[in-house]
C-alpha positions in Angstrom: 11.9 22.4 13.1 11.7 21.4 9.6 9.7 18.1 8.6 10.9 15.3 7.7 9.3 13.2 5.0 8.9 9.7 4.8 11.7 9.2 2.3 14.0 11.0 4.3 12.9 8.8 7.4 13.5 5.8 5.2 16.5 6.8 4.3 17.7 7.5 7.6 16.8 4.4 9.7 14.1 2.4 8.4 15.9 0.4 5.5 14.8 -3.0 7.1 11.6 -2.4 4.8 12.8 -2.6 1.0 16.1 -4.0 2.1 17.3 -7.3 -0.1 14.1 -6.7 -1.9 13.2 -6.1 -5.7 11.2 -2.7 -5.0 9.1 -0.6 -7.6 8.0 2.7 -6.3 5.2 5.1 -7.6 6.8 8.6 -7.7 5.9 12.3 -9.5 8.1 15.5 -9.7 7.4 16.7 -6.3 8.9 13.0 -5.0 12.2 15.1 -3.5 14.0 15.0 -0.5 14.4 18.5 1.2 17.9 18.9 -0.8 15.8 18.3 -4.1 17.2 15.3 -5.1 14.5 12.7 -6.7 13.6 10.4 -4.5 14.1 7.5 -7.6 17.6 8.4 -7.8 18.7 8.3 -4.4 17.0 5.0 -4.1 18.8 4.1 -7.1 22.1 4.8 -5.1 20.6 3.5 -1.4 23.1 0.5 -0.3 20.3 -2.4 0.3 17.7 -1.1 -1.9 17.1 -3.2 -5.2 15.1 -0.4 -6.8 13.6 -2.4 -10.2 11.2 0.0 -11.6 9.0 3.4 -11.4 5.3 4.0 -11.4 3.8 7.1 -13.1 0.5 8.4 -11.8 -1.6 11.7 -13.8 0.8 13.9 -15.5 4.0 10.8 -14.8 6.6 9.8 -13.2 8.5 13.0 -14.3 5.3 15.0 -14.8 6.1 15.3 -18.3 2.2 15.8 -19.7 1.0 19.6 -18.8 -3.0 18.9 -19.5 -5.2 17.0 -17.0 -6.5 13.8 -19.1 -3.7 13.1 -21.3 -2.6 9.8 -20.7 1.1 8.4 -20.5 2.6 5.6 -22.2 5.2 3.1 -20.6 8.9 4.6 -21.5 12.7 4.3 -20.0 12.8 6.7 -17.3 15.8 8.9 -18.9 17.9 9.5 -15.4 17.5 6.1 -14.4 17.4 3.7 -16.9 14.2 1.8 -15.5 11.2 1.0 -16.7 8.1 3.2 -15.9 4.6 1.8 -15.6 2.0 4.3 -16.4 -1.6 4.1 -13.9 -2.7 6.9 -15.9 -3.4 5.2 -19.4 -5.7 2.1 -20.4 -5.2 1.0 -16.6 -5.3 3.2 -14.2 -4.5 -0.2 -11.7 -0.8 -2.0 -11.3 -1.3 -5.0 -13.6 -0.1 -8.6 -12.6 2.8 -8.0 -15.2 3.9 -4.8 -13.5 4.4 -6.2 -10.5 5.5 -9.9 -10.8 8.7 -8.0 -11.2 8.6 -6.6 -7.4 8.4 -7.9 -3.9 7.6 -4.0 -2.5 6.1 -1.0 -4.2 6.5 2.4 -2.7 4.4 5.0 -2.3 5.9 8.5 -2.4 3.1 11.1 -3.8 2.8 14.7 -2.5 -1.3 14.8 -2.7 -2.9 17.9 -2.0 -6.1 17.0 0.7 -8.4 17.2 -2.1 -11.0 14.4 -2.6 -10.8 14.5 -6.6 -7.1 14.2 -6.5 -6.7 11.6 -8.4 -3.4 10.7 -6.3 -5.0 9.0 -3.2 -7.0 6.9 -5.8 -3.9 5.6 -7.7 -2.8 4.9 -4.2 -6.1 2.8 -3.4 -5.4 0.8 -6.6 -2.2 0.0 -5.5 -3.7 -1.3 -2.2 -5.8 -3.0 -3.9 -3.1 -4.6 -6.3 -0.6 -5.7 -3.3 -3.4 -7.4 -2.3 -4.2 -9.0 -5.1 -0.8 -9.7 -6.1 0.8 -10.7 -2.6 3.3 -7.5 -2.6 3.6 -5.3 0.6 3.1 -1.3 0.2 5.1 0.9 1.9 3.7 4.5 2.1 6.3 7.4 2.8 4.1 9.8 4.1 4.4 13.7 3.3 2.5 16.9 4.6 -1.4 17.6 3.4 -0.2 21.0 2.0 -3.4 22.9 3.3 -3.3 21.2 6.9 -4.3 18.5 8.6 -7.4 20.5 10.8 -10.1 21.6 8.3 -12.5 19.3 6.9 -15.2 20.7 4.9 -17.5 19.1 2.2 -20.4 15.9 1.4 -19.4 12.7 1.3 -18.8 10.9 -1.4 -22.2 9.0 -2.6 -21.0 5.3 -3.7 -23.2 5.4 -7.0 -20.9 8.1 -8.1 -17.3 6.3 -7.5 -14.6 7.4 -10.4 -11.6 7.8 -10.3 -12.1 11.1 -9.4 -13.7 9.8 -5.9 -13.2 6.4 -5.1 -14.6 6.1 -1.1 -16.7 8.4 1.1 -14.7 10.5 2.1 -15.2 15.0 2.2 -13.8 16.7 -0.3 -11.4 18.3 1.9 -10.4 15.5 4.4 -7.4 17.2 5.9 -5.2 13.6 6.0 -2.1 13.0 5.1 -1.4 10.6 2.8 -0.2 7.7 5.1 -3.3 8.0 7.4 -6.0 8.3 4.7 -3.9 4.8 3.4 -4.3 3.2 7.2 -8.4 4.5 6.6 -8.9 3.1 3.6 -7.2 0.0 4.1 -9.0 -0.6 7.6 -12.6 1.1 6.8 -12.8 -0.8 3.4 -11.6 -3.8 4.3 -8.6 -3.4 1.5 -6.8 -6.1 3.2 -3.1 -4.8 2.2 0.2 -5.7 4.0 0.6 -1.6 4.6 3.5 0.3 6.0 3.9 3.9 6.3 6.9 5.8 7.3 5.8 8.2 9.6 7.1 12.1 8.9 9.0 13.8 11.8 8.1 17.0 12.9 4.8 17.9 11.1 1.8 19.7 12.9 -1.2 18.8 11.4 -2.2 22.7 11.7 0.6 24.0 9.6 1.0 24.8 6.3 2.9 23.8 3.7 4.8 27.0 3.8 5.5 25.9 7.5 6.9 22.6 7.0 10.9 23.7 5.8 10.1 21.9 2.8 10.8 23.6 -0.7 7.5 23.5 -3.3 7.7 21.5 -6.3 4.5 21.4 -8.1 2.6 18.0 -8.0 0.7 18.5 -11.1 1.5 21.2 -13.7 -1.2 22.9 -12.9 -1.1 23.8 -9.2 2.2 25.6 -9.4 1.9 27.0 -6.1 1.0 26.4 -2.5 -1.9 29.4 -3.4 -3.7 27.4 -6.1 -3.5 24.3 -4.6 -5.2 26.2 -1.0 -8.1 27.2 -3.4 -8.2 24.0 -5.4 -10.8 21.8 -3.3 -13.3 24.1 -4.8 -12.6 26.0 -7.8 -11.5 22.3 -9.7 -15.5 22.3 -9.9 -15.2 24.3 -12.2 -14.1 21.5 -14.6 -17.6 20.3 -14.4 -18.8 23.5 -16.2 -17.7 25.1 -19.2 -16.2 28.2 -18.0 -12.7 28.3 -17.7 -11.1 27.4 -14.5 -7.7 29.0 -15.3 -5.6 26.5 -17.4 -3.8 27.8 -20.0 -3.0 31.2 -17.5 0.1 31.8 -15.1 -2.9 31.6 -12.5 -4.5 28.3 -13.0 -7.6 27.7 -10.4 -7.1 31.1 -8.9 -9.1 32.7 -12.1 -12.2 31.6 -13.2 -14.2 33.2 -16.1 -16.0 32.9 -19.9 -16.2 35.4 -23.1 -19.6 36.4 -21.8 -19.0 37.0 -17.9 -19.0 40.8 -17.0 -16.0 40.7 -14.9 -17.2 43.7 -12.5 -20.9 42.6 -12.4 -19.1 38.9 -11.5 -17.1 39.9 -8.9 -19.5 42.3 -6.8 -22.2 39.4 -6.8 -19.6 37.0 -5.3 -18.3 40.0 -2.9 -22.1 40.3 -1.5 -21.8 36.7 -0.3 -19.0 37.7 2.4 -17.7 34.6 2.2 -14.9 34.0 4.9 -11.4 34.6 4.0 -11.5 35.6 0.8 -12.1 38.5 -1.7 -12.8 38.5 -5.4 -11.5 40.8 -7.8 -12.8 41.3 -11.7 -10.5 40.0 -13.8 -9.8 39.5 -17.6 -7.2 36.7 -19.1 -6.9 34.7 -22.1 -6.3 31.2 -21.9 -3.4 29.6 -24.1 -4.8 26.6 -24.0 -7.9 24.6 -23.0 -11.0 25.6 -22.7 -11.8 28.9 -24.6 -7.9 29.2 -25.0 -7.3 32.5 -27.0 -10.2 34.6 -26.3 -10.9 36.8 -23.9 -12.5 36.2 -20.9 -14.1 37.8 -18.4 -14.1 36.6 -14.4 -12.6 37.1 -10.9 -9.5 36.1 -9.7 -9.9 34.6 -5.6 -7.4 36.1 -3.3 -7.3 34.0 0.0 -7.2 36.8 2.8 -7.3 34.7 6.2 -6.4 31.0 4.6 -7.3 29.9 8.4 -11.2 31.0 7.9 -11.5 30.2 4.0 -14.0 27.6 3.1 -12.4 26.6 -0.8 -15.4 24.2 -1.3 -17.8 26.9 -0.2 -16.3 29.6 -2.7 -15.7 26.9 -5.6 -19.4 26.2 -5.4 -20.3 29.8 -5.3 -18.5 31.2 -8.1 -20.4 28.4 -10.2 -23.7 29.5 -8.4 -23.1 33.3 -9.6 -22.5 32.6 -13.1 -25.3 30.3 -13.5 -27.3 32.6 -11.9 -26.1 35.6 -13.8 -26.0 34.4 -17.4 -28.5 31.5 -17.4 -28.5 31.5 -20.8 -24.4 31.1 -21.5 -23.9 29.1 -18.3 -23.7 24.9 -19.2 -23.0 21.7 -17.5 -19.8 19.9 -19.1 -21.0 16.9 -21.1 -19.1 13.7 -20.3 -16.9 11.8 -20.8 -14.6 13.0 -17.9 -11.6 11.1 -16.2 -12.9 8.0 -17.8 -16.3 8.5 -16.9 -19.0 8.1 -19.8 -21.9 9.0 -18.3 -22.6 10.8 -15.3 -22.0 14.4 -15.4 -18.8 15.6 -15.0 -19.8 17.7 -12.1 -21.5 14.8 -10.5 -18.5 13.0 -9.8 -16.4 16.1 -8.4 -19.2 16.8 -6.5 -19.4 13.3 -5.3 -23.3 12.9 -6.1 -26.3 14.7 -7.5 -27.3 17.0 -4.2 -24.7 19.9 -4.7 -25.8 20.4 -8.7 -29.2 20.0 -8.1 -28.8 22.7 -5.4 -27.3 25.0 -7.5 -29.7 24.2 -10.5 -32.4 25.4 -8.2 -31.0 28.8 -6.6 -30.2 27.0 -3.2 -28.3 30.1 -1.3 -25.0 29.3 -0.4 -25.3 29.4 3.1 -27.8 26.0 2.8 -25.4 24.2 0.6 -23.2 24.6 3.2 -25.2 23.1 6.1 -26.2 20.4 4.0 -22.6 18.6 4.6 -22.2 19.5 8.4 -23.4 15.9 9.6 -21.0 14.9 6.6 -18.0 16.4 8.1 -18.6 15.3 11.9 -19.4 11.7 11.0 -16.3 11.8 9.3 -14.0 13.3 11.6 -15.2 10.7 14.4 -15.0 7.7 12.2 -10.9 8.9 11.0 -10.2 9.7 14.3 -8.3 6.4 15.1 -6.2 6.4 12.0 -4.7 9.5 12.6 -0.7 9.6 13.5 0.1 13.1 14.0 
């Protein structure tokens, strides 16, 4: 059975919530319905629907800017006609004017289960605003690409909230969007008049490739279902300065630097036997970004049970075995990152100081990884009621 998204349930029976209202909705390039059309343009078209204007989150409504950081600037949408609000530029929050236009703002983002997403936290803000602002928020749910079982990670400490981790939550919290909205807005005490349009037909065990859906890329940069599985822990590497693949056909799949020895790399990260996955030595050269046109030297990760890989666990142990290796190449990234000024870059992904300093000081892999497990079972207990699938 193929799933149904929330738009598509929407669509398809549950009008009563925008109907004879002015409605803006926060949307990206993946927002589709299973035929591919946008979801902006068949709201556009929806009898009852006064669709007034769009929301862009990272990378825009149309996902127009390739690099992570850039911001976007309020534009005509060019298929539509309506105005786009950007949440990724000096606010990263709807503003009072943005939304004294509306009466309902939409939510309809394909995330992908990873805690520094920024996605989910341009979702909190909008929570956040409709409170504020006296709006109601409708979230049309969608799949968590890499399933709705595994959890794995630390929480987030709240002396490190960014906008690259907003709440405690792991860094892989295997929600879908609509439930992690029904957690935050309940567990924080957000206070939003929430909706969400359940999806029909997803198991929270399947896969993305499982759902009947077609891929569309929710950020330019994880252009497959492959590099968003090993994303929640190879975007750590953008708290080093080793490449984490942007700028290849392969981005967060390859990891490397000019002075890595690919095959010396690679068979320290293979003696780790880390479940599910293998890593071969590898050589690219980035066309853009960080050490864009020379050549590097890394691994590529191939996922070979996607069941039994641990991405957090491999992500923090491909930065372990290059600082470890080449202790005299291997750096920290210097803020500022995603609008942070001054805690470390790999602070905030990491969600605190304990996973760095672990690494700084040799900590085998296998400890990191208990160092979560109370982590990951507090939080399983305390989302269990906001689950809906």
């Amino acid at each position: 059975m193929r799933v149904k998204p929330g738009i598509e349930v929407l669509l398809g029976g549950n009008m009563d919530l925008v109907r004879e209202s002015r409605v803006g909705v926060v949307v990206h390039p993946a927002s589709v319905l299973p035929d591919l059309r946008h979801t902006a343009d068949v709201l556009l078209e929806a009898a009852g629907c006064g669709l007034v204007s769009l929301f862009g989150p990272q990378h825009g409504a149309r996902g127009e800017k390739q690099d992570n950081m850039i911001e976007s600037e309020f534009y005509r949408d060019p298929d539509t006609g309506l105005p786009v609000h950007s949440l990724y530029s000096e606010t990263r929050r709807p503003t009072r004017e943005m939304m004294d236009g509306i009466d309902v703002l939409l939510f309809d983002l394909q995330d992908v289960g990873t805690r520094v997403y920024t996605f989910i936290h341009t979702m909190a803000y909008c929570m956040e605003a409709c409170t504020e602002y006296e709006k109601k928020m409708v979230v049309l749910d969608r799949p968590n690409p890499i399933g709705g079982v595994h959890v794995e990670g630390n929480l987030l400490d709240p002396a490190y909230r960014s906008f690259v981790g907003l709440y405690p939550i792991p860094m892989r919290h295997g929600m879908s969007v609509g439930e992690l909205a029904l957690f935050l807005n309940s567990e924080f005490e957000i206070g939003c008049d929430l909706s969400v349009v359940k999806m029909e037909g997803w198991d929270r065990a399947g896969w993305y490739d499982q759902t009947g859906l077609p891929w569309v890329q929710p950020s330019p940069n994880l252009p497959t279902l492959d590099s968003a599985t090993v994303y929640p822990g190879m975007v750590l590497v953008e708290g080093t300065y080793l490449s984490e693949g942007r700028g290849t056909t392969r981005p967060f799949e390859l990891v490397g630097a000019p002075f890595i020895d690919s095959r010396r790399y690679a068979a320290r990260l293979n003696e780790l036997r880390l479940p599910g996955v293998k890593f071969r030595p590898a050589w690219f050269q980035p066309t853009f970004q960080k050490w864009a046109g020379e050549m590097c030297g890394g691994v590529q990760i191939h996922v070979t049970d996607r069941e039994a890989f641990e991405p957090y666990l491999a992500g923090i142990a491909v930065i372990s075995a290059a600082h470890d290796l080449y202790p005299e190449s291997f750096a920290w990234r210097k803020p500022p990152y995603e609008y942070e000024n001054e805690k470390m870059p790999i602070e905030i992904l990491c969600g605190g100081c304990g996973i760095p300093d672990m690494i700084s000081s040799h900590t085998p892999v296998d400890q990191i990884r208990q160092s979560w497990e109370e982590d990951v079972a507090s939080f399983l207990r305390r989302r269990s009621p906001y689950l809906l699938y």
